[in-house]
N, C-alpha and C positions, 0 to 999 in steps of 0.2 A: 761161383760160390761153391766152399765145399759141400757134397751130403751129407745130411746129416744119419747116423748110424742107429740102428732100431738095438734094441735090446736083443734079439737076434742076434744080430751081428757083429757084436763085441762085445768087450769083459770089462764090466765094470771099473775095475780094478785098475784098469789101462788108462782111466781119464780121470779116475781119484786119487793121482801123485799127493804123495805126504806133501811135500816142499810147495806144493799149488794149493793144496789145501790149507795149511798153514801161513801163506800171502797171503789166501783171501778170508780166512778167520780176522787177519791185524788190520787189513784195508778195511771191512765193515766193523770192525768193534772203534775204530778210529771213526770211522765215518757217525756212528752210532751216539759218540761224545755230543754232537753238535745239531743231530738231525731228528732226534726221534720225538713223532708226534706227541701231542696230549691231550689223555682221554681221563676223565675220570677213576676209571674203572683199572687203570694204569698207575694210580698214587695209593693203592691199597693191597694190603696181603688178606683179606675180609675175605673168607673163601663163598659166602653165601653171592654179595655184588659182585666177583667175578664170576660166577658161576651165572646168573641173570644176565652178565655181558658177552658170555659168551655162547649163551644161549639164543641171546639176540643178533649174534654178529652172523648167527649162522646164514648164507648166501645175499646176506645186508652189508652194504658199505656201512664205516664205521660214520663217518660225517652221516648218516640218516640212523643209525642206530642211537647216536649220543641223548637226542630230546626224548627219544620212549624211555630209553634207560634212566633218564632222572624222573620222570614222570611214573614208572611202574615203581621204582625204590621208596618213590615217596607213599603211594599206595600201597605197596607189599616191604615193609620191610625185613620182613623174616619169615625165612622159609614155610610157617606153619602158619601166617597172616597167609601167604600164596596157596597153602593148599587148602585152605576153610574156606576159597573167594569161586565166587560161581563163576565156571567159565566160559559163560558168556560176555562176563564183565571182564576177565582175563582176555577175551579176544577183541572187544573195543578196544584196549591199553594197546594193544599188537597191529589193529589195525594196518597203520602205517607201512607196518614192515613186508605187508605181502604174508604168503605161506602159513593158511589160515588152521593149517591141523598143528600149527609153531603152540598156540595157545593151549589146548587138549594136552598135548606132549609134555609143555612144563608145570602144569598144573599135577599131572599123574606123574611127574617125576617130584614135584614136592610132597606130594601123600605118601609118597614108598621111604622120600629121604625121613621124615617124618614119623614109620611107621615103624622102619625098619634100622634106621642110624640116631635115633634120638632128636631128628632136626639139624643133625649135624651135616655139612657137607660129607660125601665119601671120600675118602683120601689116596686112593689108588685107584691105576686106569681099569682096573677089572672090575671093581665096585662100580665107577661111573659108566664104564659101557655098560651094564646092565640094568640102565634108564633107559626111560624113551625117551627117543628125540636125542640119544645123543650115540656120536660115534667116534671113531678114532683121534680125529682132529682137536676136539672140543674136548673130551678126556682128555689128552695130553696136555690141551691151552689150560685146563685147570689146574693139573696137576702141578703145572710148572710154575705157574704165576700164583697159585692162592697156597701152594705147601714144598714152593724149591723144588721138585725133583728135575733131575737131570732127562726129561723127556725132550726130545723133535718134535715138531711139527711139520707139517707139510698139505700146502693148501695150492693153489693154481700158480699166488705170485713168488712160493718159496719154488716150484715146480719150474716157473720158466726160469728165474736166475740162476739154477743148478745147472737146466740143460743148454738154457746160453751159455754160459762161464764154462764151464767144463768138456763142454761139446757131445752130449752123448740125448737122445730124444726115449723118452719113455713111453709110455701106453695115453691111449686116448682119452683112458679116465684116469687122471691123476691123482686124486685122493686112493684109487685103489690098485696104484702099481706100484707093486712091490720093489721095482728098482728103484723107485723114485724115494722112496719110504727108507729104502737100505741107503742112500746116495745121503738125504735129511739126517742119518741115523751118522753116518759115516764124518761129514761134514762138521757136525757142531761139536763146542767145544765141551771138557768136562765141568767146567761148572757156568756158572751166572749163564743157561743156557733160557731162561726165562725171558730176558736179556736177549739172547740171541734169537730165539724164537721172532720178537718183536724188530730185532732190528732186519732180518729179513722179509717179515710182513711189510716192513716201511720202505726198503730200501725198492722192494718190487712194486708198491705204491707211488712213489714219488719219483724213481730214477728210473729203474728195468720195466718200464709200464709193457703193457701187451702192445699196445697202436703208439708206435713215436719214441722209443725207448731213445732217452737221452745219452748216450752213448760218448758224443764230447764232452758232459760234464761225469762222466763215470768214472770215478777211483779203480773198478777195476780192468778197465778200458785196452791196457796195454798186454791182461794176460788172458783175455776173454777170449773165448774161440768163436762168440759169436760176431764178434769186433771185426776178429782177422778175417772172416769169411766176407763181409762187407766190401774190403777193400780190394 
């Protein structure tokens, strides 16, 4: 099996060919026609219920995220029902999900949207980083999905089918390597990248798994560097 190349030791730029990038933009947007999950939270441009599902998604699968998420909307539905509600009753609703300071965090980030944006969601990544409880990821998943912008993502499963497909291994912590962040940046396409954001959360969920990555049933199987290295 080939090594795999650290950030060190090569240029990005060497493993993000135009012509390989542009294959595998048309094999997942093809793939994407026929495959992409459905969540509720996914048939709405509502910036307030993606912003609740994306707040919930955070280190939660989405199959365990889906029942809190109808169950707090139907208790909170708007962002100033969520910041008048005590949060202790906000962290029963959370329960479920683990990572019990999740509840505090959205709570004080509805009193600020509240106090300070009229109740209105923020509309740009610099406004929403400047919540708690939220960071790069979740700012961008909002951005992109509740008001179009052309933002990336980049979470553990958009992380490994970059470094598998492309062949290059980033930092240990992948939410905060910067190559991995330019490689997500570099990849996606100029628009419907809302779209594209999702079709790579899915395609890393269901195909490029971490344990067992399907490999024979992979569309991008023939130009993958992780494929070749297998055989």
């Amino acid at each position: 099996m080939t090594p795999r190349l650290s950030p060190s030791e090569t240029n990005l730029a060497n493993h993000l060919q135009p012509t390989k990038i542009q294959w595998f933009r048309q094999q997942l947007q093809v793939w994407a026609t026929q495959n992409l999950r459905n969540f509720p939270w996914r048939g709405t441009t509502n910036p307030y219920p993606i912003f609740i599902a994306e707040f919930l998604l955070q280190k939660t699968g989405a199959a365990t995220a889906y029942p809190v998420y109808e169950n707090f909307l139907n208790r909170y539905p708007s962002v100033t029902s969520l910041a008048a509600a005590p949060v202790a009753e906000v962290a029963k609703i959370l329960q479920p999900l683990g990572l019990h300071f999740r509840a505090k965090r959205l709570r004080e980030s509805a009193q600020l949207i509240v106090k300070n944006y009229h109740g209105e969601i923020p509309k740009t990544e610099v406004e929403l980083l400047a919540l708690p409880g939220i960071g790069k990821y979740t700012a961008r998943a909002i951005c992109a999905n509740a008001f179009a912008m052309p933002l990336a993502i980049l979470d553990t499963n958009v992380a490994r089918i970059l470094e598998r497909f492309f062949g290059f291994s980033g930092g240990r912590v992948k939410s905060r390597c910067k190559l991995l962040w330019q490689a997500a940046e570099t990849v996606a396409p100029t628009t419907n990248v809302g779209i594209w954001n999702l079709t790579l959360l899915d395609f890393g969920a269901i195909i490029c798994t971490a344990k067992k990555p399907r490999c024979s049933e992979c569309i991008l199987c023939c130009q993958c560097d992780y494929s070749h290295s297998k055989l």
